[in-house]
C-alpha positions in Angstrom: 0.0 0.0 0.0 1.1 3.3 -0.5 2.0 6.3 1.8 -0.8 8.1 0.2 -3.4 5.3 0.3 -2.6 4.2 3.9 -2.9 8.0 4.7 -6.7 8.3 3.0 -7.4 5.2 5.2 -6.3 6.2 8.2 -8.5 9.4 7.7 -11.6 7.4 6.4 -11.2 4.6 9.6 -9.2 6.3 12.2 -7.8 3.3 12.6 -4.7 3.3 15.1 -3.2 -0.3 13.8 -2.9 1.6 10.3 -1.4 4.2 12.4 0.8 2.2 13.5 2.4 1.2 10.0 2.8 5.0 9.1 4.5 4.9 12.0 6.6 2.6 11.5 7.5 3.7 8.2 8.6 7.4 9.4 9.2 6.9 12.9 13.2 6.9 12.1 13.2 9.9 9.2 11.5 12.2 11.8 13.5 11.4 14.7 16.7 12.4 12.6 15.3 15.1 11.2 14.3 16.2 15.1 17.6 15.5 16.4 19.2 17.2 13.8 17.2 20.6 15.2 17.8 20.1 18.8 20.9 17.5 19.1 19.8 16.0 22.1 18.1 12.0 21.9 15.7 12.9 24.8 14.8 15.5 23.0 14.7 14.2 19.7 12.4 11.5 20.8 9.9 13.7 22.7 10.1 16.3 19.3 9.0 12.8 17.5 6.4 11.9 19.7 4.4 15.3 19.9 4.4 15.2 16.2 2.8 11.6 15.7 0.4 12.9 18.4 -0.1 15.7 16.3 0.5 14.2 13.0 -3.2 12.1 13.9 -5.0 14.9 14.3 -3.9 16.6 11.2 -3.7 14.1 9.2 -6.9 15.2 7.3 -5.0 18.5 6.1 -3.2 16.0 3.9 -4.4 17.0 0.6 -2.2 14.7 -1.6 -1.1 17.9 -3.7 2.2 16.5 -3.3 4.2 13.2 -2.2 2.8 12.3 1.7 6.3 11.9 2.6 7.6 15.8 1.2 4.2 16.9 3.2 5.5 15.1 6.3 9.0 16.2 5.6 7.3 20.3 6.2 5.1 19.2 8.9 8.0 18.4 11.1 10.3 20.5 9.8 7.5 23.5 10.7 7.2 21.7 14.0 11.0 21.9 14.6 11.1 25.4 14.0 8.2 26.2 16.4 9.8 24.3 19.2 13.4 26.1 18.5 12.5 29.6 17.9 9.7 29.1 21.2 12.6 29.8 23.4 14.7 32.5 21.9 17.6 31.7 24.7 17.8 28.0 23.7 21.2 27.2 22.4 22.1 24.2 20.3 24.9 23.3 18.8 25.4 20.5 16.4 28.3 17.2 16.5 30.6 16.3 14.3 29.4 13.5 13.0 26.6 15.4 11.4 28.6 17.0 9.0 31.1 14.3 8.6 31.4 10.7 8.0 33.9 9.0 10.6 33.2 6.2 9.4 35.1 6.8 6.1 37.6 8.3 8.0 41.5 6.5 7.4 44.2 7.1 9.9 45.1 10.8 9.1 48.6 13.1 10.6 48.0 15.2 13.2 47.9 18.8 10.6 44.9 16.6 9.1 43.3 16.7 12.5 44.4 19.8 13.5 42.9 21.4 10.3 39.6 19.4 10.2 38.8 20.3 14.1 39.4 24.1 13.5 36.7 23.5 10.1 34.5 22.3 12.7 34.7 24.8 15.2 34.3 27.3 12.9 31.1 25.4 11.3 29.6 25.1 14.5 30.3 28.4 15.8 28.6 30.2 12.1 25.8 27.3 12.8 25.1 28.7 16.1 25.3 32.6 15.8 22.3 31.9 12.8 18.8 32.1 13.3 17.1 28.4 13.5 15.6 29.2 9.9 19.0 29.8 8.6 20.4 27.0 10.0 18.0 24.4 8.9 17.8 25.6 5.4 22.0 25.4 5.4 22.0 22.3 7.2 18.7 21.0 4.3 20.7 22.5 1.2 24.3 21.6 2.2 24.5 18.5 4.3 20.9 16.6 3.7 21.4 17.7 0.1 17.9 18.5 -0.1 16.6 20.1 -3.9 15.2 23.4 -4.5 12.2 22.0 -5.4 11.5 20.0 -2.4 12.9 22.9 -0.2 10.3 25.2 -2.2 7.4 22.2 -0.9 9.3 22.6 2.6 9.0 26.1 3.0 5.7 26.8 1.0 7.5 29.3 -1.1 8.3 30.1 -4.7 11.9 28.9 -6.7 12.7 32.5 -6.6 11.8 32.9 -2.5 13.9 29.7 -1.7 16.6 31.0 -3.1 16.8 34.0 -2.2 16.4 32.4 1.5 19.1 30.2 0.9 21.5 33.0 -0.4 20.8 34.9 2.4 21.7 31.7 5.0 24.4 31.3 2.9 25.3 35.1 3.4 24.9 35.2 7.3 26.4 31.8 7.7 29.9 32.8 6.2 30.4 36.4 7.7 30.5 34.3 10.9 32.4 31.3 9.9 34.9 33.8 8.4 34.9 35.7 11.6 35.6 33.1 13.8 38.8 33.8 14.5 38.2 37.2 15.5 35.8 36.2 17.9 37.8 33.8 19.2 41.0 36.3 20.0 38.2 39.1 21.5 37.0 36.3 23.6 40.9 35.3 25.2 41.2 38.7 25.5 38.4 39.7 27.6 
């Protein structure tokens, strides 16, 4: 059965064991997609909970004007932002291992290591002096490799807008991330 058809049932029966099977299929997309907006599991998991619980509700809204999975995608994606821009004081900052794959990692020198742990404090540093909306569309665009085209479905925006968003991001993200060092000596000094 498809997402879309299991979706239509769901709203026709409200049945919970068909629930169950969206569940099962987007359980682990939306918990990374959480985590990767807070960086905490506990947190992750409670940001996937409240949006199944909500998701149920909701569900109806689902028009089927586009994939059930890119209208999930912007469901929790809108609920991410909600929850991060709610507290204005919140700061997050985001591992390593999201922007890089250890994994593939060989034995390196120590100038390798030196060099890719000064990238990543300057990447997280520029990731955390952005708004949330700037950061997720960096973090969708650059490291989930997301398309304009789903970003436009994301955001609910024109080609043009998303864009335009995403040079801005772009914009903001790099004054800091070339900055860093500044901010780093101002910061010994005081």
């Amino acid at each position: 059965m498809t997402d879309e058809a299991l979706v239509l049932e769901i709203i026709k029966t409200k049945d919970m064991a068909l629930f169950a099977k969206l569940y099962d299929r987007f359980s682990k997309m939306i918990y990374n997609k959480c985590y990767r907006f807070v960086n905490n599991e506990d947190e992750a998991k409670d940001l996937t909970q409240d949006i199944f619980l909500k998701l149920f509700v909701k569900l109806s809204s689902f028009k089927g004007d586009s994939k059930f999975s890119t209208w999930l995608y912007s469901f929790t994606y809108n609920h991410c932002i909600n929850y991060v821009t709610r507290d204005k004081k919140r700061k997050y900052e985001t591992s390593y291992s999201q922007f890089y794959d250890y994994e593939s990692v060989e034995d390196s020198t120590v100038e390798t290591s030196r060099v890719e742990d000064d990238f990543y404090k300057k990447w997280n540093y520029a990731l955390n002096q952005i708004s949330p909306k700037d950061k997720s569309i960096i973090i969708l665009k650059y490291q989930e490799k997301v398309s304009i085209k789903t970003l436009e479905d994301v955001l609910g925006v024109r080609t043009s807008a998303v864009k335009m968003r995403v040079k801005r991001a772009k914009e903001r993200f790099a004054f800091y991330y070339n900055n860093y060092q500044d901010q780093e000596r101002l910061l010994k000094v005081s």
